[in-house]
C-alpha positions in Angstrom: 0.0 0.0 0.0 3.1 2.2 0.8 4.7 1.6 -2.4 1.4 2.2 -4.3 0.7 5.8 -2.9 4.4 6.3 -2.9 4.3 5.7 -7.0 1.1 7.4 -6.9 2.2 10.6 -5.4 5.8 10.8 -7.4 3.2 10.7 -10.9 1.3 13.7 -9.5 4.1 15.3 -8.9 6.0 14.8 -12.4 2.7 15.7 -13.8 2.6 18.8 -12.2 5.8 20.2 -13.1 5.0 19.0 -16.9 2.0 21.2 -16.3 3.8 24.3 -14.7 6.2 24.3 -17.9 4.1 24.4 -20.1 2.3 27.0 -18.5 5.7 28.6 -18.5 6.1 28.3 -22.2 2.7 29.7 -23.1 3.3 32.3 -21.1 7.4 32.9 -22.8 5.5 33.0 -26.4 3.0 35.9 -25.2 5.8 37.9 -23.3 7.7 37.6 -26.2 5.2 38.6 -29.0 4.7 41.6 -26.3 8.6 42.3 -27.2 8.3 41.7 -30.5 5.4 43.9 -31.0 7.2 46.6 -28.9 10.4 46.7 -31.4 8.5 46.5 -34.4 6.5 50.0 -33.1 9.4 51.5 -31.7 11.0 50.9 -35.5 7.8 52.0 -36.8 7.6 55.4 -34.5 11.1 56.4 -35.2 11.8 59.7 -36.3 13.7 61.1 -39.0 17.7 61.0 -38.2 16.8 58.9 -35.1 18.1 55.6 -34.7 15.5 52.9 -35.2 16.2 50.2 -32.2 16.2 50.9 -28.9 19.9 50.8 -27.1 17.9 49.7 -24.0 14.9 47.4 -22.9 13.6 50.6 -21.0 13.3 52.4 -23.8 10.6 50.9 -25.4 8.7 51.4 -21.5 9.6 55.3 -21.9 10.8 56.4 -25.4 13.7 58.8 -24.9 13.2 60.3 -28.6 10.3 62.4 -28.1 9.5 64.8 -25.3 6.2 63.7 -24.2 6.1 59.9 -22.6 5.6 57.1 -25.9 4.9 53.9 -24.3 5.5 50.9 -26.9 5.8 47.9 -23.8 4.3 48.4 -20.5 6.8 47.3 -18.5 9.9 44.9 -18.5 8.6 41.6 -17.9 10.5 38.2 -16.7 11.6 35.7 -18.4 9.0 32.9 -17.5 11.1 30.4 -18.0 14.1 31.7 -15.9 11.6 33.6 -13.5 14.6 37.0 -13.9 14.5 39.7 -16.2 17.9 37.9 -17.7 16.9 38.3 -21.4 19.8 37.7 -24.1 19.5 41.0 -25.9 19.5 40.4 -29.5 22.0 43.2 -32.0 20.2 45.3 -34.1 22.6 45.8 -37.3 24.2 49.9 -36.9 24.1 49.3 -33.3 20.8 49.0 -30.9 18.6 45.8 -30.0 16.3 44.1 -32.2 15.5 41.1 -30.1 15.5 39.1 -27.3 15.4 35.4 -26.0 15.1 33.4 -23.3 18.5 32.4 -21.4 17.6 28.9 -20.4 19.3 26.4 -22.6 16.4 23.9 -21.4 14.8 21.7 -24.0 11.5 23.1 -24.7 8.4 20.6 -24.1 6.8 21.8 -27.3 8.7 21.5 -30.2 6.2 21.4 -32.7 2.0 22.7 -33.6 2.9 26.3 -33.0 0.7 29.0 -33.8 1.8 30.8 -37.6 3.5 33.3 -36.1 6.3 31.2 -33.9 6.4 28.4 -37.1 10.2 29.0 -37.1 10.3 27.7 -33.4 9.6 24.7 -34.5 12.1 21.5 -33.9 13.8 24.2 -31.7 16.4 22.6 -29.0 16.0 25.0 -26.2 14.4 28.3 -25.5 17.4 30.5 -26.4 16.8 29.5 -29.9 13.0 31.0 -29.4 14.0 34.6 -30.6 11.7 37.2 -30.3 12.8 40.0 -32.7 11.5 42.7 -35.2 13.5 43.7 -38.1 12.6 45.6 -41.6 14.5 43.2 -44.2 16.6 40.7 -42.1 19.1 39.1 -44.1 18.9 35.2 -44.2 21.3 34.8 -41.2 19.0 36.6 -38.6 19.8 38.0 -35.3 22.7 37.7 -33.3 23.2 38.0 -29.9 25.0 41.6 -28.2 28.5 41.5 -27.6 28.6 40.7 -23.6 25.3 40.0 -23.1 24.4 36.8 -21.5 24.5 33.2 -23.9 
């Protein structure tokens, strides 16, 4: 009887965890189309002569280029996966950020069935290769990471 609830309770618990990450990951793809969404109107906003990425994550909370506030993310949110605002910042080409990911180098649970949007995430390896990123004409080898930010 022991050794039955014993088994029994170690399955909950496994399940439960299963069922927190994945939580986790939903959660990761809607912070990060927040980001995404943030640098693509930040890009969008940007006027004439000003650079069109953000040299900081703050920046898209408080836009620094125009004198009243311009809001294109409410706040900085947390990595879900990580539970710390310890997003890899992702280079914008001519200097800036573009992007961001996750820096767990955990295997995702879902790997495939994404929504259109994140098709590329699919058959991923971890969640640093989830990147969420805006960027008028990308060149085939995408983003790169910031010189010193975290891998």
């Amino acid at each position: 009887m022991i050794a039955i609830l014993g088994v029994t309770t170690t399955s909950t618990l496994m399940l439960g965890a299963v069922t927190q990450r994945r939580m986790a990951e939903d959660e990761l793809l809607f912070v990060g189309e927040q980001y995404r969404a943030a640098f693509e109107s930040y890009f969008r906003a940007t006027p004439v002569g000003s650079p069109p990425y953000p040299m900081t994550l703050q920046e898209l909370t408080r836009d620094p280029r125009y004198p009243n506030p311009r809001r294109h993310l409410r706040q900085i949110y947390v990595d879900p996966i990580t539970s710390r605002a310890d997003w890899v910042l992702v280079a914008a080409p001519g200097g800036g950020i573009l992007g961001i990911h996750s820096a767990s180098q955990s295997a995702p649970i879902k790997i495939a069935n994404f929504p259109p949007a994140f098709r590329a995430f699919e058959g991923k390896g971890s969640y640093a290769d989830w990147i969420f990123f805006y960027a008028a004409g990308m060149s085939a080898i995408g983003p790169q990471p910031l010189p010193g930010s975290k891998p």
